[in-house]
MIDOSE-1310 file (N, C-alpha, C; in nm, 2 decimals, decimal comma, always signed):
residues 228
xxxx	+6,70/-10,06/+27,45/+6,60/-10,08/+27,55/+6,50/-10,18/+27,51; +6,44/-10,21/+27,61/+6,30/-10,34/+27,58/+6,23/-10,28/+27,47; +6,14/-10,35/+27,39/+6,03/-10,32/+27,33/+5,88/-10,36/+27,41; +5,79/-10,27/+27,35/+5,66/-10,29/+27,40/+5,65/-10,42/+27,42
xxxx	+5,56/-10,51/+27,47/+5,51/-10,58/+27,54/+5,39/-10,67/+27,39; +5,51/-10,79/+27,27/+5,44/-10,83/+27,20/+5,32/-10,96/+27,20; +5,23/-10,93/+27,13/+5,12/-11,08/+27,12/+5,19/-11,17/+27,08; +5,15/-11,29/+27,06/+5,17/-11,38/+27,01/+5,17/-11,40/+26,86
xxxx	+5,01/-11,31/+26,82/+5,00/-11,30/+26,65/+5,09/-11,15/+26,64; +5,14/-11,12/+26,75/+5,24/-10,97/+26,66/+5,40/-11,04/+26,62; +5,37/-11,15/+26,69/+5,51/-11,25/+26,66/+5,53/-11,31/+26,54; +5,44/-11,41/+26,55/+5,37/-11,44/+26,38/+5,42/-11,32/+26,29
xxxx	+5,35/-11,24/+26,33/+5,32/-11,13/+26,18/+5,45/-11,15/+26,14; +5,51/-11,08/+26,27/+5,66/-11,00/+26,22/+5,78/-11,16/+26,14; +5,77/-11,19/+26,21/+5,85/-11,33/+26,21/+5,79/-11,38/+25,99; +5,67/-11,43/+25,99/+5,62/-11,39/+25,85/+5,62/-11,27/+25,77
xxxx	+5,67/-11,13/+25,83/+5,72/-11,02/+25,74/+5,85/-11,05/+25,71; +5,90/-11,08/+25,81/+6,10/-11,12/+25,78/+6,10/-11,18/+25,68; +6,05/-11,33/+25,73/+6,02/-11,45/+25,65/+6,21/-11,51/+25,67; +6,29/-11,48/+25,79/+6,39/-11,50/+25,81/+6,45/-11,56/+25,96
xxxx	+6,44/-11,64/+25,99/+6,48/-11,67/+26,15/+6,64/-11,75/+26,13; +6,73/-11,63/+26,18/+6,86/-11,65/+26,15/+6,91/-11,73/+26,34; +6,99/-11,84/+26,34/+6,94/-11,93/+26,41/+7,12/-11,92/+26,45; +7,16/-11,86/+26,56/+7,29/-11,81/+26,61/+7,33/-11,89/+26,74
xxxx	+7,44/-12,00/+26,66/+7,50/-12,10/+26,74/+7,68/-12,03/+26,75; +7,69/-11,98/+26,87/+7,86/-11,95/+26,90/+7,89/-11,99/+26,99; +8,02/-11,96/+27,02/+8,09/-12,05/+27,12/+8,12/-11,97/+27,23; +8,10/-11,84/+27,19/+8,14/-11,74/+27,33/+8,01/-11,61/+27,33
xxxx	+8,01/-11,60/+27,45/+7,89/-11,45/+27,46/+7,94/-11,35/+27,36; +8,06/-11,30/+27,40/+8,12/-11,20/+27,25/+8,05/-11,27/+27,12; +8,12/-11,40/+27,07/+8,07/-11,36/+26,96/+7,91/-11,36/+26,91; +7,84/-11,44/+27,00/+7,73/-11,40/+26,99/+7,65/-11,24/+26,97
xxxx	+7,70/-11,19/+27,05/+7,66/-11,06/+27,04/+7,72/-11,02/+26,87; +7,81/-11,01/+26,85/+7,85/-10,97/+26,73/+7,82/-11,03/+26,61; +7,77/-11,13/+26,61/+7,66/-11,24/+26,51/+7,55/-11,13/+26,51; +7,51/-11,14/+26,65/+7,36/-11,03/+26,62/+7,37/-10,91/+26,58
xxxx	+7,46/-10,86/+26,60/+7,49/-10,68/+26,52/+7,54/-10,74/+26,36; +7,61/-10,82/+26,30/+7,58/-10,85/+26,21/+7,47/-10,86/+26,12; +7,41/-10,98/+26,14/+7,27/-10,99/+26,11/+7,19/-10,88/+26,13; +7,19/-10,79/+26,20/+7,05/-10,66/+26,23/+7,14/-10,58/+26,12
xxxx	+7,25/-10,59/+26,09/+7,33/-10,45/+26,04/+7,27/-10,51/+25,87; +7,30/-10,62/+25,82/+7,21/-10,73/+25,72/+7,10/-10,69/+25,68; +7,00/-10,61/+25,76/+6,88/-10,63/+25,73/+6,76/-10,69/+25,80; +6,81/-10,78/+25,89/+6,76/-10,91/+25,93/+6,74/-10,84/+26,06
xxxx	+6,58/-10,81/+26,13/+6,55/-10,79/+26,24/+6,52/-10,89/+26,35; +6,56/-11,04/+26,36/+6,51/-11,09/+26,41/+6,61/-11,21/+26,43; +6,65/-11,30/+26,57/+6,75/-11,38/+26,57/+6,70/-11,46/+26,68; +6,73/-11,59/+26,68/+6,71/-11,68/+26,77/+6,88/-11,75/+26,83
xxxx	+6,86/-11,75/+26,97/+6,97/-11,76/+27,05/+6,95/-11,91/+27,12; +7,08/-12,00/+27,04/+6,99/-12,14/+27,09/+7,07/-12,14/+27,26; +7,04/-12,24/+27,27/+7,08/-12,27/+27,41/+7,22/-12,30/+27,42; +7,25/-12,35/+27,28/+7,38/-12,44/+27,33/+7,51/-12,36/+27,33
xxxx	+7,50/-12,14/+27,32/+7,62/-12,05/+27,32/+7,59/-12,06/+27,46; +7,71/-12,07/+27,51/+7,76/-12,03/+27,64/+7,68/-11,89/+27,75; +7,65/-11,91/+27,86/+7,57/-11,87/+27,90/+7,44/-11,74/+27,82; +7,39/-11,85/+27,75/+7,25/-11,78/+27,70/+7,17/-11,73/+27,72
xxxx	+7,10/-11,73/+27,86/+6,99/-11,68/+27,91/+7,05/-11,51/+27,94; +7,20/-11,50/+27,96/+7,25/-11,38/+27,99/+7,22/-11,29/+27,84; +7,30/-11,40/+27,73/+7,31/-11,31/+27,63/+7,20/-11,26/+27,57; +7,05/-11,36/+27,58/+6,88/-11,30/+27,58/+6,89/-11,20/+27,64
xxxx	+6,91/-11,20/+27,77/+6,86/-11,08/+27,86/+6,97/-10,96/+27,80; +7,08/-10,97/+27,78/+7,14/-10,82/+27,77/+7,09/-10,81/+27,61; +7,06/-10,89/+27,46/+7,00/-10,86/+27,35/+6,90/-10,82/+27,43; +6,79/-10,81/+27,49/+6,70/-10,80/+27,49/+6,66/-10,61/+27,55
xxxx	+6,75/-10,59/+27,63/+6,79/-10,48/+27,71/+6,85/-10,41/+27,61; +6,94/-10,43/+27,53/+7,00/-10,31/+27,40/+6,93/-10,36/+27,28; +6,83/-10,45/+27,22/+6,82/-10,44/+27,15/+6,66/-10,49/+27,10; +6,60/-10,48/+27,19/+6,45/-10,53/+27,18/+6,35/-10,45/+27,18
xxxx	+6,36/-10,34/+27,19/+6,32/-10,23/+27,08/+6,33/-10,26/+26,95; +6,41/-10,29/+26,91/+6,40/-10,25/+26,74/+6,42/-10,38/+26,63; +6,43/-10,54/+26,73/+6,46/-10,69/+26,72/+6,40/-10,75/+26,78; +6,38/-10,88/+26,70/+6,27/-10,94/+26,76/+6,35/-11,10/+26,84
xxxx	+6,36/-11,08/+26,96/+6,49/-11,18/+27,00/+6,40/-11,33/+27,07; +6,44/-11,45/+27,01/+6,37/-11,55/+27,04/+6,49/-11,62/+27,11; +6,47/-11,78/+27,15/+6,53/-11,85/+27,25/+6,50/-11,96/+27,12; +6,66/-12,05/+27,12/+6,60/-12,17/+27,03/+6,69/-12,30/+27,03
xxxx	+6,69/-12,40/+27,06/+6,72/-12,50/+27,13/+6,67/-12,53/+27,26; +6,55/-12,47/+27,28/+6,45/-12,50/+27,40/+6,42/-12,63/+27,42; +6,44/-12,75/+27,49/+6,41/-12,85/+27,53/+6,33/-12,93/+27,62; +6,34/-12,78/+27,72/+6,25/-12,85/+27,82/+6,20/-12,75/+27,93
xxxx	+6,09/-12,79/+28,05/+6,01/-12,63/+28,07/+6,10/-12,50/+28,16; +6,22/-12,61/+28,23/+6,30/-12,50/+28,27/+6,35/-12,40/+28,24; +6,40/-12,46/+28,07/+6,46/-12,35/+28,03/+6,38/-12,25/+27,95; +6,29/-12,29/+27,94/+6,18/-12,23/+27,85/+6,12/-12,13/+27,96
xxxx	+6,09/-12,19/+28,08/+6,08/-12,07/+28,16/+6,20/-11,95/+28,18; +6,33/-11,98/+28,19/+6,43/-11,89/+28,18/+6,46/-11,83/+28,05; +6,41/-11,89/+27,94/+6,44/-11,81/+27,81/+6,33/-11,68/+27,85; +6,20/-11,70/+27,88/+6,10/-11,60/+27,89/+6,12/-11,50/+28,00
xxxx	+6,20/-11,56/+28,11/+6,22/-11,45/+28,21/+6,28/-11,38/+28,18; +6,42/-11,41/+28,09/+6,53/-11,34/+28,09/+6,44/-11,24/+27,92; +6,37/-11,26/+27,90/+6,26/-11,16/+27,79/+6,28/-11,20/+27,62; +6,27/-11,35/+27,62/+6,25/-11,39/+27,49/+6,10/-11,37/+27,49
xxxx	+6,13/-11,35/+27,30/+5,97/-11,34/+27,27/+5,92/-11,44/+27,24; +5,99/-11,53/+27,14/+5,93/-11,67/+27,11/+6,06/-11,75/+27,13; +6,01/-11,92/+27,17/+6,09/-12,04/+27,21/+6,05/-12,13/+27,05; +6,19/-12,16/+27,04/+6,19/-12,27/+26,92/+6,27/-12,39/+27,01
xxxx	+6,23/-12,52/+26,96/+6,25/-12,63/+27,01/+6,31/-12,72/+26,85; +6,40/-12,83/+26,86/+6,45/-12,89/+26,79/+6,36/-13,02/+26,76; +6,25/-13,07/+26,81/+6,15/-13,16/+26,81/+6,05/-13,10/+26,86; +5,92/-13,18/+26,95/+5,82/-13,18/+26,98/+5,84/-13,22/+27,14
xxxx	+5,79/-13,06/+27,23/+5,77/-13,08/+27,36/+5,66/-13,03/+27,46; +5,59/-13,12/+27,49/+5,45/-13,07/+27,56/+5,50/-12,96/+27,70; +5,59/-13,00/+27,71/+5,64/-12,89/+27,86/+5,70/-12,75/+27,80; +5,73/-12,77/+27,65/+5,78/-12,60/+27,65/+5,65/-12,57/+27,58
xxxx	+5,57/-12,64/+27,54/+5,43/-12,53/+27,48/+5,35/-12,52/+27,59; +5,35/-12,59/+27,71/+5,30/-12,56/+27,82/+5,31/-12,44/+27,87; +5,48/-12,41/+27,92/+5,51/-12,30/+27,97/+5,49/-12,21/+27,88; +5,49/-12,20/+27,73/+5,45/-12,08/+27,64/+5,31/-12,03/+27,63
xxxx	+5,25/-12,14/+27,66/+5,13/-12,14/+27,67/+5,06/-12,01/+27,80; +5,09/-12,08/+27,97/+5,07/-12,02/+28,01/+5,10/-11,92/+28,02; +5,24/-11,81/+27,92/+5,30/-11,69/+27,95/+5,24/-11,62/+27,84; +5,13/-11,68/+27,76/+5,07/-11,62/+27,64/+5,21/-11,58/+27,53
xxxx	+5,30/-11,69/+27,51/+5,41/-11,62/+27,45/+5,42/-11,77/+27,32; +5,50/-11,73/+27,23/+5,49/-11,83/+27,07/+5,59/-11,91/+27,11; +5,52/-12,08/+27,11/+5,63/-12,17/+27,08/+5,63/-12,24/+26,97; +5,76/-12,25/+26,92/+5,75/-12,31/+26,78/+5,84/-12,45/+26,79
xxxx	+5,77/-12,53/+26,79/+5,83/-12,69/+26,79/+5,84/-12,74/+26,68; +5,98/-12,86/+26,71/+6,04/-12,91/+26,57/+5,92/-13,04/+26,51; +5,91/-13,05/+26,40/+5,87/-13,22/+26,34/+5,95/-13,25/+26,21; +5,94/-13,37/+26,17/+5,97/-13,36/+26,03/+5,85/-13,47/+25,96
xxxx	+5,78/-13,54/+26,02/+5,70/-13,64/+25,98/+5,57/-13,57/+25,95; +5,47/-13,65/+25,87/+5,33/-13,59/+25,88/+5,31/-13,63/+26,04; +5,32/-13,74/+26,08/+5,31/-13,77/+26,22/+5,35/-13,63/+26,35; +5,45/-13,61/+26,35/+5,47/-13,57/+26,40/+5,48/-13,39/+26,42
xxxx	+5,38/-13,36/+26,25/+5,31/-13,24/+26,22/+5,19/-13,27/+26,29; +5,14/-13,31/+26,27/+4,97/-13,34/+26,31/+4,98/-13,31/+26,46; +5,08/-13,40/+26,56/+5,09/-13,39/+26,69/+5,12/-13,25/+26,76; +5,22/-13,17/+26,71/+5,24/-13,00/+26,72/+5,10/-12,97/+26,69
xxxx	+5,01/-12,94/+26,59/+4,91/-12,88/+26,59/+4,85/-12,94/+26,67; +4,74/-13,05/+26,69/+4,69/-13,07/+26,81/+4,71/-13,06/+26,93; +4,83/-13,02/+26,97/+4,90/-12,92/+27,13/+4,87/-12,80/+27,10; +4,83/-12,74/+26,98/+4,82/-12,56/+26,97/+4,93/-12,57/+26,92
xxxx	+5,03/-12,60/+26,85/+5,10/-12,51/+26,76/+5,08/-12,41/+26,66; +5,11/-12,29/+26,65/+5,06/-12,24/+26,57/+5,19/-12,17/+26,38; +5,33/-12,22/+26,45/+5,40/-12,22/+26,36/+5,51/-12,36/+26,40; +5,55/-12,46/+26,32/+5,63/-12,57/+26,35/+5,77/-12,54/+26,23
xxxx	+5,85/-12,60/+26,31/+5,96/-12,58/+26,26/+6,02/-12,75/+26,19; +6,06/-12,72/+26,04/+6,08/-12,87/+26,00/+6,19/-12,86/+25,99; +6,20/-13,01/+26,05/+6,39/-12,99/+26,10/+6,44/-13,15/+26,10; +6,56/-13,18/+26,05/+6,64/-13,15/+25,96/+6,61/-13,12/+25,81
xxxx	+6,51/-13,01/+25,72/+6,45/-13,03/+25,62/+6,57/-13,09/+25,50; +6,67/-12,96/+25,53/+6,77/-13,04/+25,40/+6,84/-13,22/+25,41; +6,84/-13,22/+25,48/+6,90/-13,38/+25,53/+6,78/-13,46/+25,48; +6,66/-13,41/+25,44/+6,56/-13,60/+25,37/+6,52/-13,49/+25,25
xxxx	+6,52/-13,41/+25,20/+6,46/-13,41/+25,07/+6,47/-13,24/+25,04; +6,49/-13,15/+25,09/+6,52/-13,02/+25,15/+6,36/-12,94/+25,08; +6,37/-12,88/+25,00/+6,25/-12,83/+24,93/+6,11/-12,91/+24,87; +6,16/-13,03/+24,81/+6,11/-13,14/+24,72/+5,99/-13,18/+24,88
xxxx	+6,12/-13,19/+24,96/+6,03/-13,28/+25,05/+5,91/-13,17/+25,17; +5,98/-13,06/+25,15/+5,82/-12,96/+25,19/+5,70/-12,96/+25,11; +5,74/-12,92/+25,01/+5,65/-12,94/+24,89/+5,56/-13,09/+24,91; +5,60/-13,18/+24,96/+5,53/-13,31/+24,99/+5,48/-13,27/+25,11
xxxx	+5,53/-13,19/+25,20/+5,46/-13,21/+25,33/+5,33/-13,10/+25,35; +5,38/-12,98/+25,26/+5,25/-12,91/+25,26/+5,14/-12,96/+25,20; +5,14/-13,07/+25,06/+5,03/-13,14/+25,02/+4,92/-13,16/+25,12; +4,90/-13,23/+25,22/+4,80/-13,28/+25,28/+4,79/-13,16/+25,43
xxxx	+4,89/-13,07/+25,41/+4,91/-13,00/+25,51/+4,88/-12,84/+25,45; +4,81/-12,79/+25,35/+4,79/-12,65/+25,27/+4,80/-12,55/+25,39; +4,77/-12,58/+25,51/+4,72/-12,45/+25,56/+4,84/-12,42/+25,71; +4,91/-12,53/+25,75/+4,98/-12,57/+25,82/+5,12/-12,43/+25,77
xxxx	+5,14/-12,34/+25,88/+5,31/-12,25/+25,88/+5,40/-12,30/+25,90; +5,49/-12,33/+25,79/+5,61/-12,44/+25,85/+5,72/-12,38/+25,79; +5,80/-12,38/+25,89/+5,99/-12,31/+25,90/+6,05/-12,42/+25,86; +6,09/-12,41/+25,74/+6,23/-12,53/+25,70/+6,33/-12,46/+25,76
xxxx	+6,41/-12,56/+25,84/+6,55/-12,54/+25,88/+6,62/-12,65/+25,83; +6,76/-12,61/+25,84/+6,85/-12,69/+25,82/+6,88/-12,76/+25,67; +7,02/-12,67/+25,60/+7,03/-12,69/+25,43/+6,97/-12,58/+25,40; +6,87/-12,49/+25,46/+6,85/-12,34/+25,38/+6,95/-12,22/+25,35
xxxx	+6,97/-12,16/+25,28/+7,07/-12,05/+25,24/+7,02/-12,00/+25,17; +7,11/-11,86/+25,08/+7,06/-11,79/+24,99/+7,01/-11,85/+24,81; +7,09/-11,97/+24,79/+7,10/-12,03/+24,66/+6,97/-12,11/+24,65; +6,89/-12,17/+24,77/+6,78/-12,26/+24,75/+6,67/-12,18/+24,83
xxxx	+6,69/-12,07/+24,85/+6,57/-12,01/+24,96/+6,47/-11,98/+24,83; +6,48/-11,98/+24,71/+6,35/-11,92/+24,63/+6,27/-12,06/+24,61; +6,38/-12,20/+24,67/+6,28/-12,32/+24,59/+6,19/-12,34/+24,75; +6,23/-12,33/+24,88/+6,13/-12,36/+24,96/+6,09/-12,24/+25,00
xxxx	+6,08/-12,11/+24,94/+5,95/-12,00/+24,92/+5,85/-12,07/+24,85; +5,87/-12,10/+24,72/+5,79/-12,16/+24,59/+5,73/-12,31/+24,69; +5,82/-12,40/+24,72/+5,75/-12,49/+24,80/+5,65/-12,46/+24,92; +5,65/-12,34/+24,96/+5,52/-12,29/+25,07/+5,57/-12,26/+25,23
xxxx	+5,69/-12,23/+25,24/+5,71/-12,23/+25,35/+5,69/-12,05/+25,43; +5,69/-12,10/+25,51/+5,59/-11,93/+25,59/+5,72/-11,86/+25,61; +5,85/-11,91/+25,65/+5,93/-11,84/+25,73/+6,07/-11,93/+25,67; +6,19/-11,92/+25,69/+6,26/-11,97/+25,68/+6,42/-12,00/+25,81
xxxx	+6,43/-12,07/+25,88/+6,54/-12,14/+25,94/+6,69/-12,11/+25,88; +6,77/-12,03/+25,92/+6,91/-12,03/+25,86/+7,00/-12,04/+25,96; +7,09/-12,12/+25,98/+7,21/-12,10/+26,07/+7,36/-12,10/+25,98; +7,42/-12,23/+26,00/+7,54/-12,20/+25,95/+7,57/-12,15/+25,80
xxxx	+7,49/-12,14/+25,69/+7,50/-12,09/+25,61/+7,49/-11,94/+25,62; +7,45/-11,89/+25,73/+7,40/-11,71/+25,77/+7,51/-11,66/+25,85; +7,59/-11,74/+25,94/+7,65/-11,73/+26,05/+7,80/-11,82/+26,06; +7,85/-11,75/+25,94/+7,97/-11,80/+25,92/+8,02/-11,86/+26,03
xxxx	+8,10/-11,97/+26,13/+8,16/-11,96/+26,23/+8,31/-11,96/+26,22; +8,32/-11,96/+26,09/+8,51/-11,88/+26,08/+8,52/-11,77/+26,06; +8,42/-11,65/+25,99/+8,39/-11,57/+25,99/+8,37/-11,46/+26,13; +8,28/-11,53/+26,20/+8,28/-11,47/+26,40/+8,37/-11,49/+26,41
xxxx	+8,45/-11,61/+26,39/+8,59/-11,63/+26,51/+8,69/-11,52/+26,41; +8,68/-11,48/+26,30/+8,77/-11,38/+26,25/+8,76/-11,25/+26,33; +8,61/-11,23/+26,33/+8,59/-11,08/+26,35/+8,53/-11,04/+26,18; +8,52/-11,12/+26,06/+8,45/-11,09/+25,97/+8,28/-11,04/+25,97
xxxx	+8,31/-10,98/+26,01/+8,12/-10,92/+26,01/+8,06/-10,87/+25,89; +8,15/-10,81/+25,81/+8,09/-10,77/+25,68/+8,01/-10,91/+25,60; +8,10/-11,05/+25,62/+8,07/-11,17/+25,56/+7,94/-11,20/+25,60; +7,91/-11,20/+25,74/+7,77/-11,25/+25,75/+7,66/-11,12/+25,71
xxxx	+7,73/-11,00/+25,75/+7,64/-10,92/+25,72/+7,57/-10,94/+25,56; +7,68/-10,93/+25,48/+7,67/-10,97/+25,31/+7,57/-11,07/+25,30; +7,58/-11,18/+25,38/+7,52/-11,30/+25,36/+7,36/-11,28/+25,37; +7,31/-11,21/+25,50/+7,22/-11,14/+25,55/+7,17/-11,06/+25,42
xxxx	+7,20/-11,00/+25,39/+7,17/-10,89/+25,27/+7,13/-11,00/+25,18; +7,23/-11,09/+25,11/+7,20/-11,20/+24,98/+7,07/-11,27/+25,03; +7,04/-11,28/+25,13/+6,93/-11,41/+25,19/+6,78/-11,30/+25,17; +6,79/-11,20/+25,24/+6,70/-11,11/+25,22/+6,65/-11,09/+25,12
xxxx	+6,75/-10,98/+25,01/+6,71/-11,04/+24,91/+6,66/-11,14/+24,79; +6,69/-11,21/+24,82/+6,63/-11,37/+24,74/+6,53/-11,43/+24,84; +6,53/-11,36/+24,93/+6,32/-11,41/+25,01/+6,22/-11,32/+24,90; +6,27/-11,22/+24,95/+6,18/-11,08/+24,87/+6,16/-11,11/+24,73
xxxx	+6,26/-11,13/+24,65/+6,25/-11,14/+24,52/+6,15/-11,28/+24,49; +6,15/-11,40/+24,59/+6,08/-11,50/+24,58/+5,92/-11,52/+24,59; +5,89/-11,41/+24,70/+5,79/-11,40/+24,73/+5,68/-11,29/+24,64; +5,82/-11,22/+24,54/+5,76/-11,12/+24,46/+5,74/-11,22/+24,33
xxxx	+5,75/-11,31/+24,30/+5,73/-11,41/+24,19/+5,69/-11,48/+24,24; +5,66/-11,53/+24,32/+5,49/-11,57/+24,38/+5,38/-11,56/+24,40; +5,39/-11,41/+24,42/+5,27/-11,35/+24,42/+5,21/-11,30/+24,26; +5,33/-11,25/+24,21/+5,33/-11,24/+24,04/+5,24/-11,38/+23,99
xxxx	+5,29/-11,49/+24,01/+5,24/-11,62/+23,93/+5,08/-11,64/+24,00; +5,09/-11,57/+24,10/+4,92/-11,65/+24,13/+4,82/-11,56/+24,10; +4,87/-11,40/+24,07/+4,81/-11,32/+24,00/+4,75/-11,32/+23,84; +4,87/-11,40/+23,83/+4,85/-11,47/+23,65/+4,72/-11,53/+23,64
């Protein structure tokens, strides 16, 4: 059943407790659905449903109906305000976007609900925050420098929440913790797609569990080192 009725900073919080936004690209509503019982069975409370699975706004609305109580279900390949308005009808909590769109932080805007838009440039960080961004998503991070190159973008940017996607997994997720990132972006490394199309759930679930673990353990040697 629905969950209460969240803020914007209850989004934040949670989304920064995970420190996990598992990013669920399928080819059919089934296996969508079974991506997301995976991942929740993982550990992982929280999943973003991009636009590009097959009727999506359906599969928000019924996650959201069996599972938004106890999951935090977002909309992500948001591009533009129609859909951004139907991701939130159908009862997404937060819209992620693959770049920078003044019409989906518009509509987030007016529904008091979290949009998180793509950049990968200082340029094109600066422009998200001056719209009101309050978390941006860096995308393609692995494709120009993956960790190395956050660690350069937080420099001039210390205080800026930024989601590396794309190239994250369990084996490099302790170098863009250590690099500063608030939250972390996973898709095909989380969401086997030979694995769905088997019916393998234990694989992503496993995967879920490994990624979890190696946030936690990251963030607990982080905090260790600044205590030092």
């Amino acid at each position: 059943m629905p969950g209460p009725e969240l803020s914007i900073e209850d989004v934040i919080r949670r989304i920064g407790e995970i420190g996990i936004v598992p990013v669920v690209r399928a080819s059919t509503v089934e296996e969508a659905n079974r991506a997301v019982e995976a991942i929740c069975a993982g550990g992982i409370p929280v999943v973003e449903i991009t636009m590009t699975v097959p009727n999506a706004i359906s599969v928000i609305r019924e996650l959201v109906q069996r599972r938004g109580g106890d999951v935090l279900i977002g909309a992500g390949t948001v591009t533009n305000a129609d859909q951004a308005e139907s991701c939130l009808r159908a009862g997404a909590q937060f819209l992620v976007s693959p770049g920078f769109a003044v019409s989906v932080l518009s509509v987030a805007r007016a529904n008091a609900k979290l949009a998180i838009p793509g950049a990968l440039t200082p340029t094109e960080l600066m422009n998200a925050q001056d719209h009101g961004a309050r978390l941006i998503k860096i995308f393609p991070c692995g494709n120009v420098g993956g960790a190395k190159y956050l660690k350069s973008l937080k420099a001039p940017f210390p205080h800026s929440s930024l989601i590396p996607t794309g190239g994250v997994n369990a084996a490099n997720a302790a170098e863009f913790i250590a690099a500063g990132a608030f939250a972390l972006g996973v898709g095909a490394d989380l969401v086997d797609a030979t694995a769905l199309r088997d019916g393998n759930l234990e694989k992503i679930s496993s995967a879920a569990r490994e990624l979890v673990t190696a946030v936690s353990t990251a963030r607990a040697s982080l905090r260790s080192k600044k205590a030092s």
